[in-house]
N, C-alpha and C positions, 0 to 999 in steps of 0.2 A: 670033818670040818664043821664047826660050827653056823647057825642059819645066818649069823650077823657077818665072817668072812667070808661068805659063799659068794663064787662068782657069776653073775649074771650078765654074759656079756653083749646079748645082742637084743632087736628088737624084732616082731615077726610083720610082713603084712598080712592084709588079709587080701587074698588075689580071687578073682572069682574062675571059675571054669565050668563050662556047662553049667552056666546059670549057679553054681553053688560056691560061695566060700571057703577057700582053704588056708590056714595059717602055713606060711614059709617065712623061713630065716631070710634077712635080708641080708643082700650082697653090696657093697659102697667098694666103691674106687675112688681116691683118691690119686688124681694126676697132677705132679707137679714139675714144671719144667727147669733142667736144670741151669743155673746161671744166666735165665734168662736173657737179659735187657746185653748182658756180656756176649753171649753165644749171638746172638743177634748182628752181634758188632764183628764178631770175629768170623762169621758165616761171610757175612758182606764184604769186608775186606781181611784179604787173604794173608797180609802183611800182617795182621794182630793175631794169626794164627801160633798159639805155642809160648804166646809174649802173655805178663800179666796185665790186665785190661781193667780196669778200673772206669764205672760207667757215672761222671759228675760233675758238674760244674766245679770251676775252680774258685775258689774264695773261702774266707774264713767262716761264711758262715752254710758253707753246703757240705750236704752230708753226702755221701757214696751208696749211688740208687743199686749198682750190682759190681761183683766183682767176678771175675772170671776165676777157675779152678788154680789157676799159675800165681792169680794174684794172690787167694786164700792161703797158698803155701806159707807167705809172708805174715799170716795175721790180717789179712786187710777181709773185711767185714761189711755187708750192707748195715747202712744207716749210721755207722763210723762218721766221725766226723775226715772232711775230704783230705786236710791239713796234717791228720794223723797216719792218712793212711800212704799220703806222699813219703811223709819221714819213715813209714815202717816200709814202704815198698818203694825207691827211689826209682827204679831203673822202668815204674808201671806206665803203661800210656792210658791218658787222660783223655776220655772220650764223652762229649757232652750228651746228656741222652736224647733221643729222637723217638718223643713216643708214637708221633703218625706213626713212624716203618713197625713199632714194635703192635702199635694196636693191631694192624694189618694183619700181623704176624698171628695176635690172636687170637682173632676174626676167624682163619685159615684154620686153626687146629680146634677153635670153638664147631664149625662145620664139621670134623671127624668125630665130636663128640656124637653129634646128636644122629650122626650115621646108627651109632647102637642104642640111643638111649634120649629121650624127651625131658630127661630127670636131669639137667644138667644144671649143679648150683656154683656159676662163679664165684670163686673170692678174691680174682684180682684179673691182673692178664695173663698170669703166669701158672696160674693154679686154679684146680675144681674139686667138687664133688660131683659121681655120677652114681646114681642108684641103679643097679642092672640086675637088678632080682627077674627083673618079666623085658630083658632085652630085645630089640629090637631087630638083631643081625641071630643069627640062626648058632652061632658062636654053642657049643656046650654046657661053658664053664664061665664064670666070671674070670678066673684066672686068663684063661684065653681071649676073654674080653679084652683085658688091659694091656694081653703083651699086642693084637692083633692094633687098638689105639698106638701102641708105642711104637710098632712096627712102618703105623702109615703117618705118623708123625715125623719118623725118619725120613720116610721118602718121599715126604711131600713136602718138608720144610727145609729137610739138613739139618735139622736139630735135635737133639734128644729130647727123653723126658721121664721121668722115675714113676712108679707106681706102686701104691699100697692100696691091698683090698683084705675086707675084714667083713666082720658083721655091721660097724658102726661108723658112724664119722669120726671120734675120737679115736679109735683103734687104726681106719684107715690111714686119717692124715701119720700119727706116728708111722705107721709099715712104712708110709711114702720114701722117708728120710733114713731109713734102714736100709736100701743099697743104693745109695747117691753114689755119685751120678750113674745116668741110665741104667737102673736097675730097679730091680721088681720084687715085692715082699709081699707073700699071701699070709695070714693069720685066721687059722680056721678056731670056732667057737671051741675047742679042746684046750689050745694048744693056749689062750688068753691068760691063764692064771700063772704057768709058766714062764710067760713072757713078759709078764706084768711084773710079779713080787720083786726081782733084783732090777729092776729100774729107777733112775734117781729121781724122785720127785721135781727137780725140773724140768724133765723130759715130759711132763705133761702142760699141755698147752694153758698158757696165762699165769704157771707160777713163774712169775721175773726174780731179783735179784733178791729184792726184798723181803719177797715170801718166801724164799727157798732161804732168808738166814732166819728167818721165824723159824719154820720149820726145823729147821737143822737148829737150832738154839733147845729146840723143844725135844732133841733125838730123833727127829724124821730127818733122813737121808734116803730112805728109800719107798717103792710103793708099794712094799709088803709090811714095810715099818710103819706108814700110813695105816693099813686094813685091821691093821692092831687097837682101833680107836673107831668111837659108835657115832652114828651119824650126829645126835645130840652133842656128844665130846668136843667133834668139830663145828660144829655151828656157833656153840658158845664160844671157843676159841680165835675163830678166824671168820663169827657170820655169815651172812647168805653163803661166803666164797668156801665155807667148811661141806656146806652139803653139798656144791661140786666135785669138793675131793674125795668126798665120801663116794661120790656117784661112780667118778672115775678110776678111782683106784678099786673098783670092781670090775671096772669093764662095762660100766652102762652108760649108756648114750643115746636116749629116745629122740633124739632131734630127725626129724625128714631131713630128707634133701629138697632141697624148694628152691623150684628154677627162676634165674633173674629176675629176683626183688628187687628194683632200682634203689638205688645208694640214695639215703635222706641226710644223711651223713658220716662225716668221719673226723673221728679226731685222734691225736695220741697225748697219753700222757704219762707221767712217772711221777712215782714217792719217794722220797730223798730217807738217806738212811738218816739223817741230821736235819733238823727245822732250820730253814733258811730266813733270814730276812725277806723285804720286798726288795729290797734296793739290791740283794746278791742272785734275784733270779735270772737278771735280763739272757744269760750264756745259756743257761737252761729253756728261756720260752725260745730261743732262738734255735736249737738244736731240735726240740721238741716241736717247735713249729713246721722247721723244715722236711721231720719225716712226712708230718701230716702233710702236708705240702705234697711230697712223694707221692704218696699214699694215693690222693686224689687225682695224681695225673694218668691213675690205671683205673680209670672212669670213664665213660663215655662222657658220663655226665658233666655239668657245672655247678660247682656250689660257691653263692653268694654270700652267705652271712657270717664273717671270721668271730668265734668264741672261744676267749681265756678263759678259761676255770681253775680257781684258787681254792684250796684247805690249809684251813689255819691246824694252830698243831693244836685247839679246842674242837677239832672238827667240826667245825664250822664252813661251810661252802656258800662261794659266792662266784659268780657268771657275770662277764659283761663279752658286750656282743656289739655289731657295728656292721650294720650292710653297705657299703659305697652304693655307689649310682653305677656302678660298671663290675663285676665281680672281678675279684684278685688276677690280674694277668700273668704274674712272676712271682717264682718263693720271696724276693726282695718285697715287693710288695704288701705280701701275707704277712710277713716277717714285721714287718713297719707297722701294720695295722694293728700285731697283736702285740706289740712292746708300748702302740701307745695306748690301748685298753688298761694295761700296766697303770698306768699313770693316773687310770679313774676310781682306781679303786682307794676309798678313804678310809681306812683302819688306821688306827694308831701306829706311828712307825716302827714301835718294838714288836708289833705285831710278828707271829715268825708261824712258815708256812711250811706243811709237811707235802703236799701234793700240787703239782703243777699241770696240767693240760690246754691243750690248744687245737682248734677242730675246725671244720665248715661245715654250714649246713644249709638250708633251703635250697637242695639241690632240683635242678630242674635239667632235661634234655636242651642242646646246645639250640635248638629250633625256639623255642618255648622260650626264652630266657624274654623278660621283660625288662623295662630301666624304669624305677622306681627313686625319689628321692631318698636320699642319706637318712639314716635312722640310726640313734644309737637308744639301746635298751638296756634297761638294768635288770636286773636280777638276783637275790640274794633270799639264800634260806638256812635253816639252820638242820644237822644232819647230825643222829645220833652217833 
């Protein structure tokens, strides 16, 4: 194999013992729980046991926070719009979401984490990263790490939970999703390259719709049809995001796991296969709005300041932003605040726009929150 597809797929730390340094292969688990925000629903009441459970407000403009494994059958999907997922799954019950009981929820299985491990990097309520190279519970194996989590997860919650462990964070989260629900997928540093080349390059985390018809326009369909092309290749073609794919379609993933860095923000967004007008975005910031929206209620935290971000199809980027005196109570709200940001933006009206997003930021702990009067800010730059 040549040095340019050679797979490199993990990181080492350096752990001391008797005063000295040793490099070891790191161990990551990736726990992610299955149909969360659903299982929750159907744990508590016994009646939505077996039925498809659809976890979201009703209305045209909410999207579906989770759906249960009965509902999936039908096609119904998180982040689906709610309206869509009535018509593909008529017979689902509609259950609004409740994140106190689900934060509760976990609170409880964040506690079993750090039973084996200090290294605990949430990415929501429903999912982590844990780094168990130098564990904490007397456990042997990482492998028995995660089934022994999965095991007290059962029995302390009633709920299940999937687990991928690997060398890396990108290898683990993919394991994760390789025996949903409640199941478990070890990837040891051999077996990477293997398991990598017939994977379709959407299966790697961040290539959306978009990038994957790039890709695939270009003959990448897979990540060994990827490793065919040199880190320069892809950078020129697809920038910064080329030398992730480079990274990742080897198996390499230096990122730590790094425990509870408070959320500064979040937002979502998407790039239209077609340049929209301003005046045909509104279904878009409203869709787009509401996941972020989501997103943010698996925070402990609050964030105040709603931000639109627009690119024109000269890529060109421009940010308008709006803190109220009280932060967003309700998606309606978020929603309202960011359709009329909409409205401030003064480009010419044939102007037509390739990417749309919508976020919060100035997040602060629910204690901390101050009232500040109304502020709106502009901002605009231009972006190669």
């Amino acid at each position: 194999m040549s040095k340019r597809n050679r797979i490199v797929p993990a990181c080492v730390h350096a752990i001391a013992y008797g005063g000295r340094y040793h490099r070891v292969m790191r161990k990551i688990i990736h726990i992610d729980m299955d149909a969360f925000y659903a299982s929750v629903e159907q744990r508590d009441d016994p009646s939505l046991r077996g039925r498809p459970v659809v976890v979201a407000w009703r209305g045209e403009r909410s999207v579906v926070c989770a759906a249960s494994y009965e509902a999936r059958v039908f096609g119904v999907r998180s982040a689906m719009p709610a309206v869509r997922a009535e018509r593909l799954c008529p017979q689902a019950v509609f259950v609004p979401p409740d994140f106190t009981r689900y934060k509760a929820v976990s609170r409880q299985v964040r506690e079993i984490f750090l039973r084996h491990t200090d290294l605990v990097e949430p990415l929501s309520l429903d999912e982590a990263y844990l780094d168990v190279t130098a564990p904490k519970s007397d456990l042997p194996t990482a492998t028995a790490v995660a089934e022994t989590i999965r095991a007290q997860i059962r029995e302390e919650t009633q709920l299940t939970a999937s687990a991928g462990v690997a060398p890396n964070k990108f290898l683990a989260k993919i394991a994760s999703d390789w025996r949903k629900p409640d199941g478990q997928f070890v990837l040891r540093p051999h077996q990477v390259e293997a398991f990598l080349t017939p994977l379709p390059v959407e299966r790697i985390p961040g290539v959306g719709k978009v990038m994957q018809g790039k890709l695939n326009a270009a003959g990448i369909h897979t990540v060994g049809d990827l490793r065919a092309y040199s880190q320069h290749e892809l950078e020129v073609r697809y920038g910064s995001f080329g030398g992730g794919l480079y990274r990742r379609a080897r198996g390499i993933d230096e990122r730590p796991v790094e425990p509870d860095q408070p959320v500064q923000s979040i937002s979502s967004e998407d790039t239209f296969a077609t340049d929209l007008l301003l005046s045909e975005l509104e279904p878009h910031i409203v869709r787009i709005a509401d996941k972020a929206w989501q997103a943010s209620r698996k925070t402990e935290r609050v964030g105040r300041t709603v931000v639109l971000k627009l690119k024109t199809s000269q890529f060109r980027i421009l940010t308008r932003s709006f803190t109220p005196e009280s932060p967003p109570s309700s998606a309606r709200e978020f929603i309202d605040i960011a359709l009329a940001l909409r409205e401030r933006v003064d480009l010419p009206g044939a102007t037509r726009y390739r990417l749309v997003g919508v976020g919060l930021s100035g997040f602060r702990d629910r204690d901390e929150m101050a009232t500040q009067p109304g502020l709106f800010d502009e901002v605009e730059r231009a972006a190669g």
